[in-house]
C-alpha positions in Angstrom: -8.8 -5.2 -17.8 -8.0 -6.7 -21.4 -9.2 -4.3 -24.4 -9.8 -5.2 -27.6 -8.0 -3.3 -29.9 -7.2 -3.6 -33.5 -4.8 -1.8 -35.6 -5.7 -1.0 -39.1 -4.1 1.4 -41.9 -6.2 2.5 -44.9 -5.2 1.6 -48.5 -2.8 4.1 -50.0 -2.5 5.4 -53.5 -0.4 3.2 -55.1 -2.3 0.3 -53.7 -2.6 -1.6 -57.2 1.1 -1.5 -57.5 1.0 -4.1 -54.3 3.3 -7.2 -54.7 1.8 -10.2 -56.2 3.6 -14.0 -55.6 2.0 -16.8 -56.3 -1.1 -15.3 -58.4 -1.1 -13.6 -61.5 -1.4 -10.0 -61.5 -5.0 -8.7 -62.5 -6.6 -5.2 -62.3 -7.4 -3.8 -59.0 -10.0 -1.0 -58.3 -8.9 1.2 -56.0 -11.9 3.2 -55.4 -13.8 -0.5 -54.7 -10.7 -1.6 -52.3 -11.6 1.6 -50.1 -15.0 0.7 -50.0 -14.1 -2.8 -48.9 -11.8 -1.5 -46.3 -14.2 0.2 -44.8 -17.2 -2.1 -44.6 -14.0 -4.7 -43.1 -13.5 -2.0 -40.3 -17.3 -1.5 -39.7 -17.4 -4.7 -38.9 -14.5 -5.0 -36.7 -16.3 -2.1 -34.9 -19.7 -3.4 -35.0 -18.4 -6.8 -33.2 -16.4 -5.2 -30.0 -13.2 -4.0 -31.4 -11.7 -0.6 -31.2 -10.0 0.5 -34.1 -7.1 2.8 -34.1 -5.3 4.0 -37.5 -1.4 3.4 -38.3 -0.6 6.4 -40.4 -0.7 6.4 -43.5 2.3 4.8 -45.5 1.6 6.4 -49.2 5.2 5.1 -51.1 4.1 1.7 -49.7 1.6 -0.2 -52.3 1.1 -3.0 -49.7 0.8 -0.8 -46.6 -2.8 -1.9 -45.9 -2.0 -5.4 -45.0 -0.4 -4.4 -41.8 -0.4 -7.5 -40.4 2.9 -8.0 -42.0 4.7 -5.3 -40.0 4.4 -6.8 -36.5 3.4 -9.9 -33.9 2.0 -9.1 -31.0 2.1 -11.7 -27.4 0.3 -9.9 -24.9 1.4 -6.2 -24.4 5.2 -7.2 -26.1 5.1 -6.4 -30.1 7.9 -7.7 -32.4 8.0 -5.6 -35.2 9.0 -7.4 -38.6 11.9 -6.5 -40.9 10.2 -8.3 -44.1 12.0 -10.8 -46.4 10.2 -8.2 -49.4 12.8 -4.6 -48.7 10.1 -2.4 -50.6 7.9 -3.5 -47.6 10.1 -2.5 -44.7 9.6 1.0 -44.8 5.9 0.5 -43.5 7.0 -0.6 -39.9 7.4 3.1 -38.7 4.0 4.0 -38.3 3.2 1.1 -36.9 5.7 1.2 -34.0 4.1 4.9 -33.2 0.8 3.6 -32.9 2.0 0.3 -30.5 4.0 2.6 -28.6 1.0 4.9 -28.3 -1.5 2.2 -27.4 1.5 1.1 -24.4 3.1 -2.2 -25.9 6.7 -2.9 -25.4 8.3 -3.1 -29.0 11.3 -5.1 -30.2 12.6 -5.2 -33.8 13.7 -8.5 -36.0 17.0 -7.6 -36.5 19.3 -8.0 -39.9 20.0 -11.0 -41.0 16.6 -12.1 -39.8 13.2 -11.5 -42.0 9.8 -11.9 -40.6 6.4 -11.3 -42.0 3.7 -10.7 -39.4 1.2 -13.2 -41.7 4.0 -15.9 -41.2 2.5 -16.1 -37.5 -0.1 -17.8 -36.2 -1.2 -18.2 -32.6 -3.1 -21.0 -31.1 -3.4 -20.3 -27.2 0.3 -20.0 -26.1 1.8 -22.0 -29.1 3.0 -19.4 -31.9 3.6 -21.2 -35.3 5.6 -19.3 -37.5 6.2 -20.1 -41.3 9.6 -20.8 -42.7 9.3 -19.5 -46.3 9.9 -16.8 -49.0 8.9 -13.8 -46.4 10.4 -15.2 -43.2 14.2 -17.2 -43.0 15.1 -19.3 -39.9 17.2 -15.9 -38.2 13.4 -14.4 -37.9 12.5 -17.8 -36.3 15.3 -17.3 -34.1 13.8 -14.4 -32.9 10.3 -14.9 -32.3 11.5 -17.3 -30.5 14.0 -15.5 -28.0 11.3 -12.6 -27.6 8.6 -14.6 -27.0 9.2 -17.8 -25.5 10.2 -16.0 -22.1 7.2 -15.0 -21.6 5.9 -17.9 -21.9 4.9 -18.8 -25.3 5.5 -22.2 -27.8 7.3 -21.2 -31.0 7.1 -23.7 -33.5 8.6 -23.5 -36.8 6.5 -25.2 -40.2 7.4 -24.9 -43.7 5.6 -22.3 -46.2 6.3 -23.5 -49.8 2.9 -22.9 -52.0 1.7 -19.9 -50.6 2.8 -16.2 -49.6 2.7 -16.4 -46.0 1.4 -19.4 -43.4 -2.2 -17.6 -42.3 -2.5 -17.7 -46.3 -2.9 -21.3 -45.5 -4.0 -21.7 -42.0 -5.9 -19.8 -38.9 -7.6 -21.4 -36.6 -11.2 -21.3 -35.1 -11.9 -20.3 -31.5 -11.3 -23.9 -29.8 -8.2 -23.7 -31.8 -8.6 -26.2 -34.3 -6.6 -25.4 -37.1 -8.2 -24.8 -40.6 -6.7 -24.9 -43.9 -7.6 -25.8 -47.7 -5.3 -29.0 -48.4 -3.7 -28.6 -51.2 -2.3 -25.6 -49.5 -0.8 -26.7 -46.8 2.5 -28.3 -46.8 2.0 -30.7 -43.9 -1.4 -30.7 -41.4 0.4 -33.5 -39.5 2.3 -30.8 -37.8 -1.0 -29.1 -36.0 -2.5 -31.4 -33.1 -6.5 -30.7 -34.5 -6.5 -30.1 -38.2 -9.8 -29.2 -40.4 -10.1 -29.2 -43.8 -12.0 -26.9 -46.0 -13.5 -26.6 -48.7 -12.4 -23.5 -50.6 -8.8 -21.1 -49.9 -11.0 -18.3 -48.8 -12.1 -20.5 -46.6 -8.7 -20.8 -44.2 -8.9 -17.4 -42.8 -10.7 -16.4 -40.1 -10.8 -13.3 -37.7 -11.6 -14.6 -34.2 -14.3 -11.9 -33.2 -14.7 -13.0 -29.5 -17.2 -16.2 -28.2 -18.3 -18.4 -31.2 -18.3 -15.1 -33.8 -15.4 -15.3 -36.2 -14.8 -13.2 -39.7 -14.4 -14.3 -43.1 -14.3 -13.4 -46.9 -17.7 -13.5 -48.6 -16.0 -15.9 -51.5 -16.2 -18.8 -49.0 -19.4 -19.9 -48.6 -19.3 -23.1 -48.5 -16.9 -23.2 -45.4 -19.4 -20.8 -44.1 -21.9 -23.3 -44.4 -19.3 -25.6 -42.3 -18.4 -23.5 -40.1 -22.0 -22.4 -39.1 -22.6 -26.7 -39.2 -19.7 -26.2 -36.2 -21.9 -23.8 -34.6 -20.2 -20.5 -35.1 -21.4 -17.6 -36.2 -19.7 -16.5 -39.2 -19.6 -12.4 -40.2 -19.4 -12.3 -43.8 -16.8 -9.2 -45.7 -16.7 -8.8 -49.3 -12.6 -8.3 -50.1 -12.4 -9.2 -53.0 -10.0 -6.3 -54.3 -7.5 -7.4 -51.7 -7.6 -11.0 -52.5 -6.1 -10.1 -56.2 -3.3 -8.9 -54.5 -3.1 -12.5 -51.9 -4.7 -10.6 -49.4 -7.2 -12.0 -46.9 -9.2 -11.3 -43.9 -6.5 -11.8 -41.4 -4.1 -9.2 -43.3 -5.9 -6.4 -42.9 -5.7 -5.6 -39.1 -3.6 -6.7 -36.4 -5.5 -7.8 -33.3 -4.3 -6.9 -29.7 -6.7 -8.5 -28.3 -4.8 -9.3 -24.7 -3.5 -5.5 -24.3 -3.7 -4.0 -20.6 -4.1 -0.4 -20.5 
């Protein structure tokens, strides 16, 4: 039977060193930033998911977000060689754990660069941003690993943020959410919903009508409980000073056979 699983790795010590792109760089308090982590994982738990912990990647500042070290479609996991090098070393620990939990893992091979928060999937279409973090060679090859097994890879341009899902995710029907000004083209997604504040374009899709989100969006919470869905509310602030958001902090198997 499908498991819900989600990977997660704990902030390391030199987590206010993390790479900042597009914001400017303000103070971040570690000790708070563990405390958000772990209120984020309670309530992965709380809602159904199994959590199991990368190990720990302490040179890395931005080790935590490890979305950005691998995609997953179904039980096959592409891990990313990202288009930041002081990032790369964090994929190790990562490929243990996948390996551990029984995916089959690729790697994006030199000259491409992917970021894991470059990809978002909707059903069997996987969108993946063309942009500072991932070049067309990583489009390449999401697509060559995953469209034989069935999936859509489209390409869309990244231009005024870090990654795409720090523009878009998308609800449980699969409309596609984003904050305007921050999206380079919502033509290119078939349903597109605008909201009201950047916090506001990430969910976590829980399971049923529940999804996740940052407690500095409320009114897209109010929206999105308008739509009918049940919105779970995390305070990470910390990680959002470092273009963090709910999406980055785990990676969600959440079609994994075992």
């Amino acid at each position: 039977m499908p498991s819900r699983k989600a990977l997660i790795r704990r902030p390391g010590p030199r987590l206010t060193e993390g790479l900042v792109t597009h914001l400017e760089r303000t103070p971040v308090d570690a000790e708070l930033a563990l405390a958000q982590w772990e209120s984020y994982s309670d309530a992965l738990r709380t809602h159904g998911w199994e959590t199991t912990e990368a190990a720990p990647a302490d040179d890395c500042p931005d080790a935590v977000f490890v979305e950005d070290t691998v995609v997953m479609f179904g039980n096959a996991a592409l891990l990313a060689r990202s288009g930041a090098e002081s990032r790369r070393p964090e994929t190790s620990a990562v490929e243990e754990a996948l390996t551990a939990l029984g995916c089959s893992v690729e790697r994006v091979l030199a000259p491409g660069t992917l970021d894991g928060g470059d990809v978002l999937k909707v059903g069997d279409t996987v969108y993946v941003g063309r942009g500072g973090r991932t070049n067309a060679e990583g489009v390449r090859q999401v697509r060559a690993s995953f469209e034989p097994l069935g999936a859509r890879v489209v390409a869309v341009p990244v231009s005024k943020v870090l990654h795409l899902k720090s523009a878009v995710t998308a609800l449980p029907d699969g409309t596609v959410i984003g904050h305007t000004p921050l999206v380079d083209d919502p033509s290119l997604f078939p349903r597109f919903l605008a909201v009201p504040e950047e916090a506001g374009s990430h969910v976590v899709l829980l399971g049923g009508e529940k999804v996740l989100m940052a407690a500095s969006a409320p009114r897209s919470a109010e929206l999105f409980a308008d739509l009918g869905l049940e919105h779970i509310r995390v305070d990470i602030g910390e990680f959002e000073k470092l273009e963090g958001c709910v999406t980055c902090l785990s990676v969600r198997l959440r079609d994994l056979r075992t």
